[in-house]
MIDOSE-1310 file (N, C-alpha, C; in nm, 2 decimals, decimal comma, always signed):
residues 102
xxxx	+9,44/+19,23/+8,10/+9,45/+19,21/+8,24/+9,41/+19,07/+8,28; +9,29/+19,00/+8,25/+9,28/+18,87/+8,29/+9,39/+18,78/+8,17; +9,43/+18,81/+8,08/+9,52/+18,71/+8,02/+9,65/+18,74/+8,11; +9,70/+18,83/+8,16/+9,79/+18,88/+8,27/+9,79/+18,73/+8,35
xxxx	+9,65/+18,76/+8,42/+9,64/+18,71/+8,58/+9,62/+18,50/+8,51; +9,55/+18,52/+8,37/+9,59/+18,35/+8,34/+9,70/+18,30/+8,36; +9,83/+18,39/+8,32/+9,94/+18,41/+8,24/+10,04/+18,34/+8,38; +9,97/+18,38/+8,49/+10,10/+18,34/+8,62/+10,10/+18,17/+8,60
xxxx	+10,25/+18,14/+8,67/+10,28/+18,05/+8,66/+10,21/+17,96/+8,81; +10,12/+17,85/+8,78/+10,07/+17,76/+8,87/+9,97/+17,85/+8,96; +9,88/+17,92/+8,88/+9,77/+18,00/+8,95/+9,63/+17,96/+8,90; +9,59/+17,96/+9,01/+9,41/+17,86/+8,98/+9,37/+17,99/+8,86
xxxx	+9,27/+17,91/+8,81/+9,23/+17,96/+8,72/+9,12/+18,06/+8,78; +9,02/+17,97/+8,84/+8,90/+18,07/+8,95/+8,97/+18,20/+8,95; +9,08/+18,20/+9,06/+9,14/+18,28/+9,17/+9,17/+18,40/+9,07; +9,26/+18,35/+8,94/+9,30/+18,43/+8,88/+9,22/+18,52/+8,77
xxxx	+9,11/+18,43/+8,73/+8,97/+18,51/+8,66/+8,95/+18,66/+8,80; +8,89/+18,59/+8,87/+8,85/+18,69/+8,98/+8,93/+18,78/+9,00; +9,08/+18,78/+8,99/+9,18/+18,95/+9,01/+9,15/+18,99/+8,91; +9,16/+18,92/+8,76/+9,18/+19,01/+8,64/+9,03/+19,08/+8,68
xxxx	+8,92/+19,01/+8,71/+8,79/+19,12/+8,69/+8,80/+19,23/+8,76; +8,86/+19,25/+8,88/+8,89/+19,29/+9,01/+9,02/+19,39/+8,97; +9,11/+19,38/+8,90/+9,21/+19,46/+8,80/+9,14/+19,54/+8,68; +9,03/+19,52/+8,62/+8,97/+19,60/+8,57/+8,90/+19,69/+8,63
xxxx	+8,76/+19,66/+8,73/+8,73/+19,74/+8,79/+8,81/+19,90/+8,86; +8,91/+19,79/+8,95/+9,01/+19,93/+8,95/+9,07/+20,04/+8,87; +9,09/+19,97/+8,77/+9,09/+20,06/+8,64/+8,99/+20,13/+8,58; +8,89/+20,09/+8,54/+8,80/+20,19/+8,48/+8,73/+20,31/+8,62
xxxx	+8,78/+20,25/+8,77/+8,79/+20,34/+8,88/+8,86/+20,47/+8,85; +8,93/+20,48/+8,80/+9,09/+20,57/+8,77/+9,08/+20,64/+8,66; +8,98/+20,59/+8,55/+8,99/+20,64/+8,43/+8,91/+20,72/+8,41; +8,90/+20,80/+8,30/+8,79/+20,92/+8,24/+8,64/+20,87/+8,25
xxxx	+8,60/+20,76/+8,27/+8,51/+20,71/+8,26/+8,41/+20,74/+8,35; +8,29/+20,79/+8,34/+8,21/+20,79/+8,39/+8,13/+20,67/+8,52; +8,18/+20,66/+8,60/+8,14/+20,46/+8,65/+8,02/+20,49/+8,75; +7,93/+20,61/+8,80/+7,91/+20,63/+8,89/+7,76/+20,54/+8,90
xxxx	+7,67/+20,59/+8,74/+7,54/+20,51/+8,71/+7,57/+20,40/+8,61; +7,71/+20,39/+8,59/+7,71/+20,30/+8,47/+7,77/+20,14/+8,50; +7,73/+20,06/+8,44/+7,74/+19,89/+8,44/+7,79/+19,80/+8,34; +7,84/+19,71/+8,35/+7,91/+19,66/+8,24/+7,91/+19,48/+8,29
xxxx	+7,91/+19,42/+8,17/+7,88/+19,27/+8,20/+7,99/+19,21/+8,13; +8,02/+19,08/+8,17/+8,10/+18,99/+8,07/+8,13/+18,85/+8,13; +8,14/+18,76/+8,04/+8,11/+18,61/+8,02/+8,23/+18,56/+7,99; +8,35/+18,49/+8,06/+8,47/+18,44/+7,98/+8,48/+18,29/+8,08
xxxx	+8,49/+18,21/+7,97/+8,50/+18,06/+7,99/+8,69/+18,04/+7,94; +8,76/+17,97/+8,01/+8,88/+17,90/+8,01/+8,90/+17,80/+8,04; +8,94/+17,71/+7,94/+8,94/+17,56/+7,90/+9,12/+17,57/+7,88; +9,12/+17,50/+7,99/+9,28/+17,41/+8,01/+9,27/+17,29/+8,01
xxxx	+9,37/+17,22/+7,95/+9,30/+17,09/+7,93/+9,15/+17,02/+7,92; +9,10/+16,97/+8,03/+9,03/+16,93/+8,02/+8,91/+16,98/+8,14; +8,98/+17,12/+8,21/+8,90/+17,18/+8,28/+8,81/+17,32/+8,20; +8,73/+17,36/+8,25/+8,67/+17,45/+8,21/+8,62/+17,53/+8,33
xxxx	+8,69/+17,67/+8,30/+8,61/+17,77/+8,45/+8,55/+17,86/+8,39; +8,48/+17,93/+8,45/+8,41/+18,03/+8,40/+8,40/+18,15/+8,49; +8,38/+18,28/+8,46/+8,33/+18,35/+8,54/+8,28/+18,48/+8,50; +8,21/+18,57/+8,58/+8,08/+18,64/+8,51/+8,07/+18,71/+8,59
xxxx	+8,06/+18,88/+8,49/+8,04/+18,97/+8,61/+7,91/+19,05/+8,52; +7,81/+19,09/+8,64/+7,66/+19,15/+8,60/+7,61/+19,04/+8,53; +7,51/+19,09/+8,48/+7,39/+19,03/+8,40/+7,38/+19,00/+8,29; +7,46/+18,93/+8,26/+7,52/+18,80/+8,15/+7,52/+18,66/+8,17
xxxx	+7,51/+18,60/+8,07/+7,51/+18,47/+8,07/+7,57/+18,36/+7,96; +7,62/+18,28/+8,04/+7,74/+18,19/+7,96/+7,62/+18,07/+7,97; +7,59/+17,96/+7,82/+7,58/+17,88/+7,77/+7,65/+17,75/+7,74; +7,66/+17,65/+7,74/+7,76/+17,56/+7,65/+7,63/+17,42/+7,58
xxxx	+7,66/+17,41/+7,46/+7,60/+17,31/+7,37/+7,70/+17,17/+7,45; +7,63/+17,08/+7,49/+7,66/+16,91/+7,52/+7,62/+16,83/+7,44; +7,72/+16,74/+7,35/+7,60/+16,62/+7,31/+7,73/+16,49/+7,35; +7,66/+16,41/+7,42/+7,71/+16,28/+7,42/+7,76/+16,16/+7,35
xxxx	+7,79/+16,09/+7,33/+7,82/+15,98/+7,23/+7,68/+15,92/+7,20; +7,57/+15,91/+7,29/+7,45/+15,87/+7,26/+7,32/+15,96/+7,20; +7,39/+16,09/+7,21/+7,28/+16,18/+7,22/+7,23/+16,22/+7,09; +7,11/+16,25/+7,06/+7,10/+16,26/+6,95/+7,10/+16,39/+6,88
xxxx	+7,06/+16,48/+6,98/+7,07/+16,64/+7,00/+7,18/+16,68/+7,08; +7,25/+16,78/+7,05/+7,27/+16,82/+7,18/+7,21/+16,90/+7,28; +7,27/+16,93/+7,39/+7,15/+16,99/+7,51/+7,24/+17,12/+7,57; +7,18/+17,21/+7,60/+7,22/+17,35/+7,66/+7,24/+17,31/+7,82
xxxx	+7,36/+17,32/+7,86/+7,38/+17,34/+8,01/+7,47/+17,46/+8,11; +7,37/+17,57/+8,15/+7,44/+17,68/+8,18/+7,54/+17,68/+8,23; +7,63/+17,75/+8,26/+7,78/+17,76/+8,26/+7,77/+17,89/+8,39; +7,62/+17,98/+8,42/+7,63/+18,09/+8,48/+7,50/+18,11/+8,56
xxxx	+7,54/+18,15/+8,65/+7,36/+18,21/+8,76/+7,34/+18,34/+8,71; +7,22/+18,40/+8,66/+7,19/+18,51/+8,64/+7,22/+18,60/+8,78; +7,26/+18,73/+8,71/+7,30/+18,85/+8,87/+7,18/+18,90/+8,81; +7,04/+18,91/+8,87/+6,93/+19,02/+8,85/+6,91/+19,08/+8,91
xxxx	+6,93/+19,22/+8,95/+6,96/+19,28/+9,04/+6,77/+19,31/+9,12; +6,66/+19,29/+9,09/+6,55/+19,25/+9,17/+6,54/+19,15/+9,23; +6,69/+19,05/+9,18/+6,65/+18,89/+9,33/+6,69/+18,95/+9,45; +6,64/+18,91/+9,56/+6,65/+19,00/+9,73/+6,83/+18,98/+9,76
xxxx	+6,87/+18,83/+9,69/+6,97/+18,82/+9,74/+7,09/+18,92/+9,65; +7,05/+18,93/+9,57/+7,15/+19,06/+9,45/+7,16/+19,21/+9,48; +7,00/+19,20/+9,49/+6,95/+19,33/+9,55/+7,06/+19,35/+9,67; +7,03/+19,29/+9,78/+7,09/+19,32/+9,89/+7,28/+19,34/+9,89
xxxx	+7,35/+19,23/+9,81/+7,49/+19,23/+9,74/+7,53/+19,37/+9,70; +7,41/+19,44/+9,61/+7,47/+19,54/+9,52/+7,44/+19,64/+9,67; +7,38/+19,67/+9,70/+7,33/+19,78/+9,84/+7,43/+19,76/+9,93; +7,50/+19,63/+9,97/+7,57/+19,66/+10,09/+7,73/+19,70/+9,98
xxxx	+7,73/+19,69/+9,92/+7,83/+19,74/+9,81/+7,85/+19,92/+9,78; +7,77/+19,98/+9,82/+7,72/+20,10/+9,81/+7,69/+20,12/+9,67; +7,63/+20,04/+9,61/+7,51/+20,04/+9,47/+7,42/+20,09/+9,50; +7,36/+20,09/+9,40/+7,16/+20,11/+9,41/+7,13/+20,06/+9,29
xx	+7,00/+20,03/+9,31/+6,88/+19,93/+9,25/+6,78/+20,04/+9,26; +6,69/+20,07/+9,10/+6,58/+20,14/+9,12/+6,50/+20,03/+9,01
């Protein structure tokens, strides 16, 4: 489904990450699947050219290694804001959502 929603012709990448996640949800809505207490996370980065988007659903986290022409190491620069569902602001997201947080 998100290689679907990459797949259109001249469609932001953002925009189109966000249906494909949004196209799954729906689906595993519909399916045999138990979704009532259950959660699921995932981390997918898309590099076109010389852009890179990312996007992230639950409590996962995307990384990328940086090293510079000068650097001697490279350096970790997150790619993702943790969803923890005890920050007030997550908390409150998943509740007005009809979630729950215990």
């Amino acid at each position: 489904m998100l290689v679907n929603s990459l797949a259109s012709a001249g469609a932001d990448a953002g925009i189109s990450l966000c249906q494909g996640f949004l196209d799954v949800d729906a689906n595993l809505g519909t399916s045999r699947i138990d979704c009532e207490f259950s959660g699921s996370t995932a981390t997918v980065a898309y590099l076109k050219g010389k852009t890179l988007t990312t996007a992230w659903v639950g409590d996962s986290r995307g990384v990328m290694a940086v090293q510079g022409p000068g650097d001697v190491a490279p350096r970790a620069v997150d790619l993702t804001v943790d969803h923890k569902p005890m920050d007030p602001v997550e908390r409150d997201r998943i509740v007005k959502s009809n979630g729950r947080v215990e």
